[in-house]
C-alpha positions in Angstrom: 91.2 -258.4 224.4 87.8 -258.2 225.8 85.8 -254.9 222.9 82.6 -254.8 225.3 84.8 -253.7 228.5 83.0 -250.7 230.0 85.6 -247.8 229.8 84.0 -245.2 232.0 85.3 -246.2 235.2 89.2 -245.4 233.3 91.2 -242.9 234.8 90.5 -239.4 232.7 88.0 -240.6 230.6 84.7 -238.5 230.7 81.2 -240.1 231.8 79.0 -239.5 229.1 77.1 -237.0 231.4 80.8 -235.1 231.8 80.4 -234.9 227.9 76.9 -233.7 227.5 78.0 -230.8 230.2 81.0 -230.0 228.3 79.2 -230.0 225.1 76.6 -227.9 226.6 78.9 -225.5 227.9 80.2 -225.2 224.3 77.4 -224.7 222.5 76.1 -221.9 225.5 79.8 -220.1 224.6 78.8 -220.1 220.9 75.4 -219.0 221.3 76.6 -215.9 223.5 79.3 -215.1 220.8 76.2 -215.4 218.1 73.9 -213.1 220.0 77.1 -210.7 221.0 77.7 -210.7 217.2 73.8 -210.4 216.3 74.2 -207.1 218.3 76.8 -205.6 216.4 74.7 -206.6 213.3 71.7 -205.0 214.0 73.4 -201.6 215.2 75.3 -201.6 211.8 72.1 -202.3 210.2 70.3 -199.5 212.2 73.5 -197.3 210.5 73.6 -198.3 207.4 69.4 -197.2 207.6 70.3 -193.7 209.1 72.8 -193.2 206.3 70.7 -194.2 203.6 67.9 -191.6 205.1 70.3 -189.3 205.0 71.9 -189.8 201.3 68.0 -190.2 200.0 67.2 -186.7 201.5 70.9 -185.4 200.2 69.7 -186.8 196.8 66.2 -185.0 196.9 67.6 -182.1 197.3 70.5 -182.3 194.5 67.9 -183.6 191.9 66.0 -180.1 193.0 68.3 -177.9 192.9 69.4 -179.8 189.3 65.9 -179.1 188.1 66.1 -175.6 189.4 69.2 -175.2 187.4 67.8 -176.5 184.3 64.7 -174.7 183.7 67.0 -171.6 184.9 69.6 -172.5 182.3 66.2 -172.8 179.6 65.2 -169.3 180.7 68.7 -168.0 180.0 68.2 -169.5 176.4 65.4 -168.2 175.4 66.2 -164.8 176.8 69.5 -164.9 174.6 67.9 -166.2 171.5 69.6 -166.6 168.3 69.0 -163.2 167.2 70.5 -161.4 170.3 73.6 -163.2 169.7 73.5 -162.9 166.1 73.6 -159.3 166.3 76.3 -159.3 168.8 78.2 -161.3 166.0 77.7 -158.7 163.4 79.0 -155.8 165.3 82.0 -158.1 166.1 82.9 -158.5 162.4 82.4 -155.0 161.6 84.8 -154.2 164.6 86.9 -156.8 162.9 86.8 -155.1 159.6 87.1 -151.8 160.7 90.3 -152.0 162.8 91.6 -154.3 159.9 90.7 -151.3 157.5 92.7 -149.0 159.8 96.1 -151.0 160.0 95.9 -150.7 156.8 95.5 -147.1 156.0 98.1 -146.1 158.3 100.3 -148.8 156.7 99.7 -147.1 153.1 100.3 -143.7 155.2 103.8 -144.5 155.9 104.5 -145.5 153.0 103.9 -142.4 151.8 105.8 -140.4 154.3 108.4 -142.4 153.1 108.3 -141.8 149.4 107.1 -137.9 150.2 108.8 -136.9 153.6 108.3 -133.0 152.6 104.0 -134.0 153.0 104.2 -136.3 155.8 104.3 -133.0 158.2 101.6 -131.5 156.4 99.6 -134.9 156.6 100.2 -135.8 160.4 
């Protein structure tokens, strides 16, 4: 078996200019599909920008109106201090005591109507 026999003249084998076409051809199919795909990059990166432009400015706005709220919510504090809502407290507990105080007269009132039914008319 001769190992330097020249093979290029076999039927179906390639020339080596053959290959270099075909591996040119190759490497132009994955260059297109790179610059096809380098497209679709850069328009998904020119989203993804937009958006972020737009969830910055949504973001200004919230942390405004937040700060808004705040100082609105400070205002409300210091208009309805302790002492407004103390006294608002002590009127409640003298409500409390005062209804309590009344269940419990007219608790002791019928019992007495029912020990002294000939009063209870003059009573009522």
């Amino acid at each position: 078996m001769n190992i330097d026999e020249d093979t290029s003249t076999w039927l179906g084998c390639p020339t080596p200019l053959e290959m270099y076409k075909h591996q040119c051809a190759l490497l132009e199919d994955e260059l297109t599909t790179a610059y096809r795909l380098l497209s679709k990059a850069r328009a998904n990166v020119a989203g993804l920008v937009q958006m972020n432009d737009l969830l910055t400015t949504g973001k200004a706005e919230a942390e405004g109106k937040l700060a808004e709220a705040l100082e609105k919510i400070s205002m409300l504090e210091q208009q309805y201090s302790f002492a407004s809502v103390q006294s608002v407290k002590i009127v409640t507990q003298q409500r409390d005591y005062l209804h309590r105080e009344n269940q419990r007269l007219l608790e002791e009132l019928r019992r007495l109507s029912e020990l002294y039914p000939e009063l209870s008319n003059s009573l009522i």
